[in-house]
VEXKOLLO-309621 format. One record per residue (C-alpha): z, y, x; chain; residue number from 1. Coordinates in pm, 1 decimal, always signed. Example, Ala and Ser with C-alpha at 12.3 -4.5 7.8 and 13.67 -1.06 7.14 Angstrom:
<pt><z>+780.0</z><y>-450.0</y><x>+1230.0</x><firo>A</firo><kegu>1</kegu></pt>
<pt><z>+714.0</z><y>-106.0</y><x>+1367.0</x><firo>A</firo><kegu>2</kegu></pt>
// end
This chain:
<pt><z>-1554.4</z><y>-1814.5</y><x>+1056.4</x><firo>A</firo><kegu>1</kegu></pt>
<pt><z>-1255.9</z><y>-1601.4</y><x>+965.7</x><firo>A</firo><kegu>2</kegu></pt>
<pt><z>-954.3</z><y>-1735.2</y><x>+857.4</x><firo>A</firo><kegu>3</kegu></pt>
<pt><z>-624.6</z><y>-1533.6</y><x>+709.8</x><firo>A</firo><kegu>4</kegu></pt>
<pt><z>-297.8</z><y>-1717.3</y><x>+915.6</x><firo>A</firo><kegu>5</kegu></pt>
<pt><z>+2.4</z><y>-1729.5</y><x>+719.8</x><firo>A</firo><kegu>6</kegu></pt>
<pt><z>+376.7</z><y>-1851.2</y><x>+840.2</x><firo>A</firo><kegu>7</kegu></pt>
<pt><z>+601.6</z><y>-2050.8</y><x>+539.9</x><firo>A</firo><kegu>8</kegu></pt>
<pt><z>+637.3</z><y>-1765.3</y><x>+335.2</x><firo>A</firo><kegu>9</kegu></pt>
<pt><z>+252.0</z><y>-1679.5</y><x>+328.9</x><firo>A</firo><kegu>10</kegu></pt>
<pt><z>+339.7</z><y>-1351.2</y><x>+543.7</x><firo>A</firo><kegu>11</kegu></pt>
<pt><z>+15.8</z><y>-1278.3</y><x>+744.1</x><firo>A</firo><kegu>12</kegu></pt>
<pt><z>+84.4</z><y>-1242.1</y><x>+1104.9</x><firo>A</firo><kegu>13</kegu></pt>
<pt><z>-236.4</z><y>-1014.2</y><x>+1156.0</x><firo>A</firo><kegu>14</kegu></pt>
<pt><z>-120.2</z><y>-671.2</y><x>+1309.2</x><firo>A</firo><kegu>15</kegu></pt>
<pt><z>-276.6</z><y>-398.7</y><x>+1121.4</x><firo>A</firo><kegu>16</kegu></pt>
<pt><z>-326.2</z><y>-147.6</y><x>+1338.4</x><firo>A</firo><kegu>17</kegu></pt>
<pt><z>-77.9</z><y>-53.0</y><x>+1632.0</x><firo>A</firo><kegu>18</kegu></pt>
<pt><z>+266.9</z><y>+98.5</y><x>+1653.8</x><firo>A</firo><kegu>19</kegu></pt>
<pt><z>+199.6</z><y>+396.4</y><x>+1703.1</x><firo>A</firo><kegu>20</kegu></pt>
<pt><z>-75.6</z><y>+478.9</y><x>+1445.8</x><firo>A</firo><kegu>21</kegu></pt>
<pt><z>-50.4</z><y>+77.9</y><x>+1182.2</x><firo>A</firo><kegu>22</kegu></pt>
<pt><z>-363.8</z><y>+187.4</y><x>+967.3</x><firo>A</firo><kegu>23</kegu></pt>
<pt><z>-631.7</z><y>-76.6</y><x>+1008.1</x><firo>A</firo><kegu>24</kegu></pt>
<pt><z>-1023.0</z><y>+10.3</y><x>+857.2</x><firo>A</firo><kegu>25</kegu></pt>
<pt><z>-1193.8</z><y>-332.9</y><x>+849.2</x><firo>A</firo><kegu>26</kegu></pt>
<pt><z>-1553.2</z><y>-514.4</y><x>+674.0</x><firo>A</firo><kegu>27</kegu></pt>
<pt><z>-1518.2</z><y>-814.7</y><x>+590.4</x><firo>A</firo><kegu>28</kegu></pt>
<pt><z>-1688.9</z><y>-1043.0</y><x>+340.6</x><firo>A</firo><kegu>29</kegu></pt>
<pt><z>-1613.3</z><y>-1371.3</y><x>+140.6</x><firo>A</firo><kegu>30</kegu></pt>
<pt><z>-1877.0</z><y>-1553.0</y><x>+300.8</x><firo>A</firo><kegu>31</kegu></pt>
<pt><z>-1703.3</z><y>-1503.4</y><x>+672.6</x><firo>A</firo><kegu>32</kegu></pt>
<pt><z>-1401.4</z><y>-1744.7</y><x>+548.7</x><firo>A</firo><kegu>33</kegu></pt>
<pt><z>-1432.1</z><y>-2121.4</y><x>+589.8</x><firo>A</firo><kegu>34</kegu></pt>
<pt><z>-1361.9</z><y>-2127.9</y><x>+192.7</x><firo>A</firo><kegu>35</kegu></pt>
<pt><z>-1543.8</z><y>-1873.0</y><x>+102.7</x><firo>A</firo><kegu>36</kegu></pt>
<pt><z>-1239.6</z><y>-1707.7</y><x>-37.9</x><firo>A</firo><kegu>37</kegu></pt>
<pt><z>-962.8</z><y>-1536.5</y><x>+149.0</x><firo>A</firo><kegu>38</kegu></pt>
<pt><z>-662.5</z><y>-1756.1</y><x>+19.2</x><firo>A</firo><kegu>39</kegu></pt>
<pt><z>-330.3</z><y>-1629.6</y><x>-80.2</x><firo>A</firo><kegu>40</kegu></pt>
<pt><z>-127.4</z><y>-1428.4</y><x>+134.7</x><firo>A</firo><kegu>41</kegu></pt>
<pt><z>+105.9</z><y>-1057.6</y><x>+174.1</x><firo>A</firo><kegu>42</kegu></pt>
<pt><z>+206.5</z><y>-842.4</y><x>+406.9</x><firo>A</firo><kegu>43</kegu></pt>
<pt><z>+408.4</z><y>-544.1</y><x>+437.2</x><firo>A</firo><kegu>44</kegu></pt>
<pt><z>+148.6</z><y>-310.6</y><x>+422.4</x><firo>A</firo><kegu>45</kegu></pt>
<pt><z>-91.0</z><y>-130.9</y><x>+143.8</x><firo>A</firo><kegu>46</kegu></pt>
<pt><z>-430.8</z><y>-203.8</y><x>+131.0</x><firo>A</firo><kegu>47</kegu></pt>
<pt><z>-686.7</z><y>-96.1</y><x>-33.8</x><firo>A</firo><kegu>48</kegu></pt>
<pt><z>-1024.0</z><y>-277.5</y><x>-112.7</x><firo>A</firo><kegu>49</kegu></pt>
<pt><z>-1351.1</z><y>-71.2</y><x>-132.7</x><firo>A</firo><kegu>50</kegu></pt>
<pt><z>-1619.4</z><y>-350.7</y><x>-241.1</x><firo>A</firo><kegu>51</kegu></pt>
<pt><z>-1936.6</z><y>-227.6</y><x>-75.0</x><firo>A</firo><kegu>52</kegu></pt>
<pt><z>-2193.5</z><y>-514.6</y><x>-217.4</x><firo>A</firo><kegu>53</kegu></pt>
<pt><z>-2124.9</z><y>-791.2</y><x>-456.5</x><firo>A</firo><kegu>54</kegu></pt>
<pt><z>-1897.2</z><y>-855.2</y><x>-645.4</x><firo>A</firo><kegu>55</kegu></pt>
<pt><z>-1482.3</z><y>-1015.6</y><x>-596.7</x><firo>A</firo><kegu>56</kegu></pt>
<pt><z>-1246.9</z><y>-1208.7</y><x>-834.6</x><firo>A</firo><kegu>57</kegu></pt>
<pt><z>-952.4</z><y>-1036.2</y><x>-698.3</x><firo>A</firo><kegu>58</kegu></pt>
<pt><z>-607.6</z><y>-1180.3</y><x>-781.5</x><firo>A</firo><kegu>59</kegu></pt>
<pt><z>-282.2</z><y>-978.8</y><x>-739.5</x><firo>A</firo><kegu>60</kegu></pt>
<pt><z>+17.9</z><y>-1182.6</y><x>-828.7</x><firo>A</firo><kegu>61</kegu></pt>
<pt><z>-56.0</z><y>-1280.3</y><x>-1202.7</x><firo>A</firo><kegu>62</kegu></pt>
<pt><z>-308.1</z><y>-1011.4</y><x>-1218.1</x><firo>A</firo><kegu>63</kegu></pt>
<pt><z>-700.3</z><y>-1081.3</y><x>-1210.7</x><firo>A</firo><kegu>64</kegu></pt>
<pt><z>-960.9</z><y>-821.6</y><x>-1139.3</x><firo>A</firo><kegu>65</kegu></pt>
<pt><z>-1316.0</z><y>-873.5</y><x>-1185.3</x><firo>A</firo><kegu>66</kegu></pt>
<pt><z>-1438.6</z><y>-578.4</y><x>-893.2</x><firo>A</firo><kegu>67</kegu></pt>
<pt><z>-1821.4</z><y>-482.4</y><x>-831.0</x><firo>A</firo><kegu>68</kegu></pt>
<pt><z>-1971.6</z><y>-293.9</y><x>-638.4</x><firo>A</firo><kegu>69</kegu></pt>
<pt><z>-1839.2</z><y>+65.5</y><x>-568.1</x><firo>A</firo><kegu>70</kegu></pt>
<pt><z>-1491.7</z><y>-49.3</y><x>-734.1</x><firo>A</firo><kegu>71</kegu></pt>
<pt><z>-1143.0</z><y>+2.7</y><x>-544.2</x><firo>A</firo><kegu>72</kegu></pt>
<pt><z>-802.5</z><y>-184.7</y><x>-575.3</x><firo>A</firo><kegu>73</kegu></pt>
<pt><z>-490.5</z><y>+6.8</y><x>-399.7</x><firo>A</firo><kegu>74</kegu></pt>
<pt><z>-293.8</z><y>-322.5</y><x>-350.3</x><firo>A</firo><kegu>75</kegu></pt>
<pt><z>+104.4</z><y>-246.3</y><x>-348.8</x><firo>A</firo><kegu>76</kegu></pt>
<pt><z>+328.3</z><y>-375.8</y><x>-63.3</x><firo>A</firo><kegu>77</kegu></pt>
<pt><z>+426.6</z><y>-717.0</y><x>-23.4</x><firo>A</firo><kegu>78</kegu></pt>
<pt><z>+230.3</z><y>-845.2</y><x>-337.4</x><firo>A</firo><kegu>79</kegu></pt>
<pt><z>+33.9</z><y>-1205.0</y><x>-300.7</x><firo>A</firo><kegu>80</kegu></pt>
<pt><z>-321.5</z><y>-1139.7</y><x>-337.6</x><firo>A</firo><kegu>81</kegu></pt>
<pt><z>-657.5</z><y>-1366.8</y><x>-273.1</x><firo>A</firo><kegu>82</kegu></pt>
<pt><z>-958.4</z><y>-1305.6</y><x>-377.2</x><firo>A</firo><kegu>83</kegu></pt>
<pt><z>-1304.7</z><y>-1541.1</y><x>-470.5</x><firo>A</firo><kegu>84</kegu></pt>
<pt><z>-1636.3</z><y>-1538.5</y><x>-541.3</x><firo>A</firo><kegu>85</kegu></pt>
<pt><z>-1754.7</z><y>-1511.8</y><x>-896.7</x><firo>A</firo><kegu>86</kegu></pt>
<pt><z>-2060.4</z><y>-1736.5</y><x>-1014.0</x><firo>A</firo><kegu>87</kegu></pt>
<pt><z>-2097.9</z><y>-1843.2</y><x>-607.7</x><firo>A</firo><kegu>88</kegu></pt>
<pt><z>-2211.9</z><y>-1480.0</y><x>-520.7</x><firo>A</firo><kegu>89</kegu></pt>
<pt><z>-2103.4</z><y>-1310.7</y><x>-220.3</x><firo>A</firo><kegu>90</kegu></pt>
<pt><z>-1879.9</z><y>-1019.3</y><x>-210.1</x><firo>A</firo><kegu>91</kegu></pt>
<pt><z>-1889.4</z><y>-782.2</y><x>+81.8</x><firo>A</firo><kegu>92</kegu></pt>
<pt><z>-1567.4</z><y>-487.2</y><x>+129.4</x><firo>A</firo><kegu>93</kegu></pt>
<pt><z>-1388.4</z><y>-285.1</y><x>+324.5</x><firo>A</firo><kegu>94</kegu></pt>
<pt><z>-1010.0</z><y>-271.6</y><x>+340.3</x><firo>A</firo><kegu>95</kegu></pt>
<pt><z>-779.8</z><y>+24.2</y><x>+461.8</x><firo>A</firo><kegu>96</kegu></pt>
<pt><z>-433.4</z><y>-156.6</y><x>+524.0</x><firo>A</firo><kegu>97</kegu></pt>
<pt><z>-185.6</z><y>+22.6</y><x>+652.9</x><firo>A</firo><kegu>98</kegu></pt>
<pt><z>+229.2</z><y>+64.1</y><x>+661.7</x><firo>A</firo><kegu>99</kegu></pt>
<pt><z>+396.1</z><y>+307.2</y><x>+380.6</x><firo>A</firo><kegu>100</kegu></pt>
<pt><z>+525.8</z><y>+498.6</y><x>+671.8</x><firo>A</firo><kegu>101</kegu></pt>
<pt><z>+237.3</z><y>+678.7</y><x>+772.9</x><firo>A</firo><kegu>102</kegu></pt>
<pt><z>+251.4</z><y>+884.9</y><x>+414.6</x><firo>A</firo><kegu>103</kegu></pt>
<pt><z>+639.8</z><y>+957.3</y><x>+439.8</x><firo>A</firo><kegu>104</kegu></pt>
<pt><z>+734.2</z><y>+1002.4</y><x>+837.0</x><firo>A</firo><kegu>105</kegu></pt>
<pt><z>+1072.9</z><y>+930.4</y><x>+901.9</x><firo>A</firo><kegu>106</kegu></pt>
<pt><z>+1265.7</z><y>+672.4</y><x>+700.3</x><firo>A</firo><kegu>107</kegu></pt>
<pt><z>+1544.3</z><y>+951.7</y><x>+566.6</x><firo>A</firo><kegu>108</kegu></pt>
<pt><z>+1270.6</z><y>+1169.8</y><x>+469.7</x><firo>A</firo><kegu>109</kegu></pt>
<pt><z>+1233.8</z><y>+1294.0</y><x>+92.5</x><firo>A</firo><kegu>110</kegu></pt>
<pt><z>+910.9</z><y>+1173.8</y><x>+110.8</x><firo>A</firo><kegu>111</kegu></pt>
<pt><z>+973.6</z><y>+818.7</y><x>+132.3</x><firo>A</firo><kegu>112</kegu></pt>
<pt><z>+1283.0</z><y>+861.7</y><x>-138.0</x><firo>A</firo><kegu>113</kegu></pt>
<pt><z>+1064.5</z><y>+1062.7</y><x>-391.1</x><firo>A</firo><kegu>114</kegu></pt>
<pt><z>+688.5</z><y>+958.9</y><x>-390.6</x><firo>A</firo><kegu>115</kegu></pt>
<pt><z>+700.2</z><y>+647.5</y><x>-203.6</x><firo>A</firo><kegu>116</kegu></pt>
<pt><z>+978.0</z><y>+412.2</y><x>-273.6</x><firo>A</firo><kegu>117</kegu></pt>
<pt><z>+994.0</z><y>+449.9</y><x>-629.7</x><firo>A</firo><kegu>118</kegu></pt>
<pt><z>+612.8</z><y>+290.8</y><x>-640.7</x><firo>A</firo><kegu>119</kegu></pt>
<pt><z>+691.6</z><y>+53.9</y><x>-396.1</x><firo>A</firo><kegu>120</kegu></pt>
<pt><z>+944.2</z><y>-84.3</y><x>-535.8</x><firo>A</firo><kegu>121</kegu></pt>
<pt><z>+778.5</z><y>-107.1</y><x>-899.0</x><firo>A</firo><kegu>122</kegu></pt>
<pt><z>+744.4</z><y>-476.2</y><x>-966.7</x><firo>A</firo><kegu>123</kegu></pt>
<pt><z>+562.5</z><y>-377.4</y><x>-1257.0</x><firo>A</firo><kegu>124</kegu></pt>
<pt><z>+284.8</z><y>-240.5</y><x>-1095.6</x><firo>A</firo><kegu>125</kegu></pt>
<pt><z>+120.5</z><y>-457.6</y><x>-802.1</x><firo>A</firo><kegu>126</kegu></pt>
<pt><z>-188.2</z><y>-284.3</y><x>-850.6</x><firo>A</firo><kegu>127</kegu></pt>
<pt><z>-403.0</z><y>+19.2</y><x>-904.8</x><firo>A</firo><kegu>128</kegu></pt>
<pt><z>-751.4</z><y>-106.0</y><x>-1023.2</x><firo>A</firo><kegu>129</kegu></pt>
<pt><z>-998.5</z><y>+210.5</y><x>-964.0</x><firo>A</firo><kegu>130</kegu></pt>
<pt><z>-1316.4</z><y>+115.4</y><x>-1181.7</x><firo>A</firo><kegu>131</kegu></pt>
<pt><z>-1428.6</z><y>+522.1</y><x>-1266.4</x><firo>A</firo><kegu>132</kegu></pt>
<pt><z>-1333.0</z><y>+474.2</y><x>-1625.5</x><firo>A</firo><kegu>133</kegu></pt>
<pt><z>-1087.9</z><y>+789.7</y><x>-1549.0</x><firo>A</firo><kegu>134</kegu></pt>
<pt><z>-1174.3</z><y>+1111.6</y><x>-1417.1</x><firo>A</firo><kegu>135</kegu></pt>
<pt><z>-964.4</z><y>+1070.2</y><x>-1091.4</x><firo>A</firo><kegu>136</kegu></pt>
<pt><z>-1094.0</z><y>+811.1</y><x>-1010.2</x><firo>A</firo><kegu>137</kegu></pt>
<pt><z>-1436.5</z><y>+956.3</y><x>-854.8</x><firo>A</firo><kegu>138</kegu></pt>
<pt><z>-1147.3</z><y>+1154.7</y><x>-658.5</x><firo>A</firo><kegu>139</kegu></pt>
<pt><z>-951.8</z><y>+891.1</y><x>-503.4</x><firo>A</firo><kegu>140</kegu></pt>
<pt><z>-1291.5</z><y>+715.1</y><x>-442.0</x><firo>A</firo><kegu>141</kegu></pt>
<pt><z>-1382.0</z><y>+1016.7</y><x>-262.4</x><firo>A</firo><kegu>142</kegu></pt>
<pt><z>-1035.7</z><y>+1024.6</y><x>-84.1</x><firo>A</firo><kegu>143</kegu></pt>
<pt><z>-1101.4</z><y>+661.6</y><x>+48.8</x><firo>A</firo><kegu>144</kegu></pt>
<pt><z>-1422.1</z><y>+698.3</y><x>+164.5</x><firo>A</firo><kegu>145</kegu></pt>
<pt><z>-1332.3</z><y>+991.0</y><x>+388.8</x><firo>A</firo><kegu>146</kegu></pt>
<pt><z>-1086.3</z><y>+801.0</y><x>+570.1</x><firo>A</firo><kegu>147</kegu></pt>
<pt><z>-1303.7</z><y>+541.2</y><x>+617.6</x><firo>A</firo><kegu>148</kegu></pt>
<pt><z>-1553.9</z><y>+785.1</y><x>+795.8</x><firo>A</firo><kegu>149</kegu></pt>
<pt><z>-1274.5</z><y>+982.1</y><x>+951.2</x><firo>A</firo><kegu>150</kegu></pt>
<pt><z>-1146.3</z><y>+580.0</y><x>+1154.2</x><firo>A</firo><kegu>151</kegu></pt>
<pt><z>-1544.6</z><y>+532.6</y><x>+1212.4</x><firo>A</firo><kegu>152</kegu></pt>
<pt><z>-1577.7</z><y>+875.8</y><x>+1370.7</x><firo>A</firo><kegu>153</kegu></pt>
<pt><z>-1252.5</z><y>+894.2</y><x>+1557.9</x><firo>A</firo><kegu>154</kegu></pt>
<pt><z>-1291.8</z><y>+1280.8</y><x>+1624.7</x><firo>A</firo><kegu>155</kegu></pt>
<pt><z>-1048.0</z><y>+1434.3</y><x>+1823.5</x><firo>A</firo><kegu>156</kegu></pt>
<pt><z>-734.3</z><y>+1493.5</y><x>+1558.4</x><firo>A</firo><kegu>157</kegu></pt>
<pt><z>-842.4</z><y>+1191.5</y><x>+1350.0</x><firo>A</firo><kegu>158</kegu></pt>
<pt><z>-493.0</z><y>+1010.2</y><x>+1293.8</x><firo>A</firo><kegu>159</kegu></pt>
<pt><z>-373.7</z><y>+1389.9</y><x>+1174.0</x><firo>A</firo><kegu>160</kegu></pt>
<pt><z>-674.1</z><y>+1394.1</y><x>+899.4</x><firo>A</firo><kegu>161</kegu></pt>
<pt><z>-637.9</z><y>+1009.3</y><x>+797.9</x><firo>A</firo><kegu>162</kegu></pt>
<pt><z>-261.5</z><y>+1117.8</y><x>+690.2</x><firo>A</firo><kegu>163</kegu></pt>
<pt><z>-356.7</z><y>+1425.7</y><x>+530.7</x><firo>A</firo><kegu>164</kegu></pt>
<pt><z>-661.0</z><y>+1276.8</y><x>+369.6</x><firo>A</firo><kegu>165</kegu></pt>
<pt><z>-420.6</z><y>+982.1</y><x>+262.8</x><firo>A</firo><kegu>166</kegu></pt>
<pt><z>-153.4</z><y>+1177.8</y><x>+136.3</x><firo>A</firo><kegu>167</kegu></pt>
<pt><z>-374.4</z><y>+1388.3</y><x>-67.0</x><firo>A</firo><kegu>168</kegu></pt>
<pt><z>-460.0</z><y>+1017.0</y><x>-177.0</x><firo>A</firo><kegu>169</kegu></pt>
<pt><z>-158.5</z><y>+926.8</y><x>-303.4</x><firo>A</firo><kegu>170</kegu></pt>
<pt><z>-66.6</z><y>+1258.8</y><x>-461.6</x><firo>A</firo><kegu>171</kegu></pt>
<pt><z>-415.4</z><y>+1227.0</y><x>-677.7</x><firo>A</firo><kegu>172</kegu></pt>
<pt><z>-297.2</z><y>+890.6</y><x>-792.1</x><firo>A</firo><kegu>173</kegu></pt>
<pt><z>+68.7</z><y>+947.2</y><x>-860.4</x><firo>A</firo><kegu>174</kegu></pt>
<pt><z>+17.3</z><y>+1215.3</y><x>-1030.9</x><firo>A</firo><kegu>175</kegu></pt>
<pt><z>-213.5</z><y>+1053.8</y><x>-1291.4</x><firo>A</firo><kegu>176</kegu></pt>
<pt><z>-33.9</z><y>+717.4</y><x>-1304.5</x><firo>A</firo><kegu>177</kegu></pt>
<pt><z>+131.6</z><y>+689.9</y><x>-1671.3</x><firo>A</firo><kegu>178</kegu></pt>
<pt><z>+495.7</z><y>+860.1</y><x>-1694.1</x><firo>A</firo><kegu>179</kegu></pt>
<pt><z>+834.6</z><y>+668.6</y><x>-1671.2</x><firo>A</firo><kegu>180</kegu></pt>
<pt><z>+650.5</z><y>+372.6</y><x>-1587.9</x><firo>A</firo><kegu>181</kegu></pt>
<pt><z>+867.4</z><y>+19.7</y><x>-1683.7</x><firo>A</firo><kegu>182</kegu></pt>
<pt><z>+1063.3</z><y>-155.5</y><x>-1408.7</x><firo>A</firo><kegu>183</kegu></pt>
<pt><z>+1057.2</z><y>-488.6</y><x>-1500.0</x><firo>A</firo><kegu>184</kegu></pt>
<pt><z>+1275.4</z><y>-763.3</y><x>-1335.5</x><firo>A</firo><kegu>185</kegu></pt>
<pt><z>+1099.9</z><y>-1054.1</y><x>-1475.8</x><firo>A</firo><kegu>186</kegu></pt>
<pt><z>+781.9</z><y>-923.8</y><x>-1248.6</x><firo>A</firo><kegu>187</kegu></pt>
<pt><z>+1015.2</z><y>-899.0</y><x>-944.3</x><firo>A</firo><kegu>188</kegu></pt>
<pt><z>+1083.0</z><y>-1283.1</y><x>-1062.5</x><firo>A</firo><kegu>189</kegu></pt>
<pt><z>+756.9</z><y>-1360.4</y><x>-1085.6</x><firo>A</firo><kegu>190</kegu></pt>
<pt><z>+685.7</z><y>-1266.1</y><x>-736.7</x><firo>A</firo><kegu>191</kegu></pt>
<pt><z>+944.6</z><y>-1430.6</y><x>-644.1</x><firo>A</firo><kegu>192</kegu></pt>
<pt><z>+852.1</z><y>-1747.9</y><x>-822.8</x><firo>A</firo><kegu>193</kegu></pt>
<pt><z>+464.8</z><y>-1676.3</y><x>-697.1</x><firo>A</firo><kegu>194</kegu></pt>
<pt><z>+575.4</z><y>-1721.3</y><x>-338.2</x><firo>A</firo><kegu>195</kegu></pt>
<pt><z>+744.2</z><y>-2003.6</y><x>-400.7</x><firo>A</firo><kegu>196</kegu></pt>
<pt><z>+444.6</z><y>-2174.3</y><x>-557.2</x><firo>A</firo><kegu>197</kegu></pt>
<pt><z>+239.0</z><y>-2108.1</y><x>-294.8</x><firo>A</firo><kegu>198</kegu></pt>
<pt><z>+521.2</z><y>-2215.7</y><x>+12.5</x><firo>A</firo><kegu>199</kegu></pt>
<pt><z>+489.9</z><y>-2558.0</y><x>-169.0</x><firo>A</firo><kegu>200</kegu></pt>
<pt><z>+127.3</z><y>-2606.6</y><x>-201.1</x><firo>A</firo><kegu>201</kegu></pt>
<pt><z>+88.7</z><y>-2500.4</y><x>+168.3</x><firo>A</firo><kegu>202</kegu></pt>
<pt><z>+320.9</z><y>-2800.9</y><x>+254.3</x><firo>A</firo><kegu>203</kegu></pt>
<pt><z>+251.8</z><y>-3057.3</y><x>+39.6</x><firo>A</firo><kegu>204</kegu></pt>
<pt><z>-107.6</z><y>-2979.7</y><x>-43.3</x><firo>A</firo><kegu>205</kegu></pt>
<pt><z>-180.8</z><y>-3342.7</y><x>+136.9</x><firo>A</firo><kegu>206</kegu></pt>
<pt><z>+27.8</z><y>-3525.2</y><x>-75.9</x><firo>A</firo><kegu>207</kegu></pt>
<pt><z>-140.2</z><y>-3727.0</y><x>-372.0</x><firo>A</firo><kegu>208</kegu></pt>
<pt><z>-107.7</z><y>-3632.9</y><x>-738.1</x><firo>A</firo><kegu>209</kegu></pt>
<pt><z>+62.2</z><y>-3958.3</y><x>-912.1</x><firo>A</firo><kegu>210</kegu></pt>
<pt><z>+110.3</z><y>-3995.3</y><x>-1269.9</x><firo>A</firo><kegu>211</kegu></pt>
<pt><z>+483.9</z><y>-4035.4</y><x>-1376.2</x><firo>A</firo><kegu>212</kegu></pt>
<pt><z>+604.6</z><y>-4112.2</y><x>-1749.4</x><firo>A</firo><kegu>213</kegu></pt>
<pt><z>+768.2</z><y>-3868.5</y><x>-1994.4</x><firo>A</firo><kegu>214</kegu></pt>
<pt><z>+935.6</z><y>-3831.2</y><x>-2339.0</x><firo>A</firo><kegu>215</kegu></pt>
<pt><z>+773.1</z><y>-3566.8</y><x>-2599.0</x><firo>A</firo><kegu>216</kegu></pt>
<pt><z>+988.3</z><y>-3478.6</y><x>-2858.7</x><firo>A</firo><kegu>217</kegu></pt>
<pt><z>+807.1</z><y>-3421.1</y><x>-3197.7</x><firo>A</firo><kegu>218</kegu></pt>
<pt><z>+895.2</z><y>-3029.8</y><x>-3323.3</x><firo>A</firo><kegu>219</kegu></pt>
<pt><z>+906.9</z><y>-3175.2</y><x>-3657.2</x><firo>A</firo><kegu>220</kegu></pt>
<pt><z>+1124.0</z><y>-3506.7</y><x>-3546.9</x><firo>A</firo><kegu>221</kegu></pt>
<pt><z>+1310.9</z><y>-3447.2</y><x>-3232.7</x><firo>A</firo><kegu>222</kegu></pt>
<pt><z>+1454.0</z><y>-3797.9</y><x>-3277.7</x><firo>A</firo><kegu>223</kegu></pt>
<pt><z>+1117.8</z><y>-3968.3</y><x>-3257.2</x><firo>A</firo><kegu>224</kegu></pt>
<pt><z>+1011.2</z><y>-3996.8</y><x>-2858.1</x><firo>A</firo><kegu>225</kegu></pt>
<pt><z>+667.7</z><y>-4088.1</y><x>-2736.4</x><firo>A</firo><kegu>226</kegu></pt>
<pt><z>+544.5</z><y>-4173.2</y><x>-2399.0</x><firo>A</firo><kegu>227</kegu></pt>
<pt><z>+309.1</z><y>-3957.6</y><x>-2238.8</x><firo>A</firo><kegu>228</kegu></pt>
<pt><z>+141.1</z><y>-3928.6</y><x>-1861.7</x><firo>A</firo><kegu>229</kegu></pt>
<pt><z>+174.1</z><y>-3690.6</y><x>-1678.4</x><firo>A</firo><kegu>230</kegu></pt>
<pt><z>+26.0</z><y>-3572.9</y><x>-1321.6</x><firo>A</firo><kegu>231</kegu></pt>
<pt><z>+333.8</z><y>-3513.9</y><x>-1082.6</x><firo>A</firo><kegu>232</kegu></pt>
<pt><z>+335.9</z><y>-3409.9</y><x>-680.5</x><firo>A</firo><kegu>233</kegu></pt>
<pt><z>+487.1</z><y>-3657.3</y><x>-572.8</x><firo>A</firo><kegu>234</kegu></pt>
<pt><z>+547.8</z><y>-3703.3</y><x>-162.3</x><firo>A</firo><kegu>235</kegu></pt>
<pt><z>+435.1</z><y>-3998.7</y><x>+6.1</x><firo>A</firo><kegu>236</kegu></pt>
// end
């Protein structure tokens, strides 16, 4: 059974790919994890999630997708994702993962500055959910499933036509993303706050829930205080 390892800060340690050529083309499906799910995690890389049969509660940071069949997510860099079964049925996918750098070159390239960075570093958006309910979409669907058959095939040339076929990707989708879209620091906060959830439910998931006692303040008497329970982590 597969199983996604993490350090503290939920990082996955997996190598995607090598370093010379970090794209990684793998199937995988919910039912090959020892919970059924693959459990929270990020990682430096893109990826993006071609659902083949099924069907996946996908979660990116406070974002939930409901994907089926034939669906695609284009998960942003270092976002916390997991994803479920819905209604106990299996879901089975294919991911592309791979490093930013593979679409810009070198680090001082415009590339990077102009089409890549400003998306990466978009707190706003963690996600691009392709469902077909846009023209482009059948596109980048198209895009995807060429580089999918281009790592299968390996031809010679291959990693040259998995970066043009994957910039030609990226162009298709920036290019119909909405205009002047909103940086938002509370979602960089969020993220933030996400991982920090998750670092302390990795450590103390053991521990026993115990109820503690607190005050509740009436809105309509804030002098008045009544006991109430409630559940608290609380370390043995």
């Amino acid at each position: 059974m597969a199983e996604i390892i993490t350090d503290g800060s939920q990082k996955e340690l997996k190598k995607h790919g090598s370093d010379e050529f970090p794209l990684l083309v793998s199937y995988e499906k919910l039912s090959g994890y020892k919970s059924g799910s693959f459990l929270w995690h990020w990682h430096p890389e893109i990826e993006i999630t071609l659902v083949l049969d099924g069907q996946i509660l996908y979660k990116v940071n406070q974002c939930t997708y409901h994907m089926k069949a034939g669906d695609i997510l284009l998960g942003n860099a270092n976002v916390l994702h997991a994803g479920f079964m819905e209604d106990m049925k299996d879901g089975k996918y294919v991911s592309i993962t791979f490093l930013p750098k593979i679409i810009y070159g070198s680090y001082g390239s415009i590339l990077r500055r102009k089409y890549v960075e400003p998306f990466l570093h978009n707190f706003s958006l963690p996600a691009v959910y392709i469902d077909y309910s846009q023209p482009w979409h059948e596109i980048f669907s198209e895009y995807v499933r060429e580089i999918i058959t281009l790592y299968e095939e390996k031809k010679e040339f291959y990693e040259l036509d998995i970066t043009g076929t994957l910039q030609k990707l990226w162009r298709c989708m920036l290019q119909n993303l909405p205009e002047n879209l909103p940086y938002t620091e509370h979602s960089k906060l969020e993220r933030n706050r996400m991982r920090k959830i998750m670092d302390y439910l990795e450590h103390n998931y053991m521990n026993k829930i115990q109820p503690t006692t607190a005050s509740w303040k009436s809105p309509r008497n804030p002098a008045s205080q009544t006991p109430t329970t409630m559940p608290r982590y609380s370390p043995e």
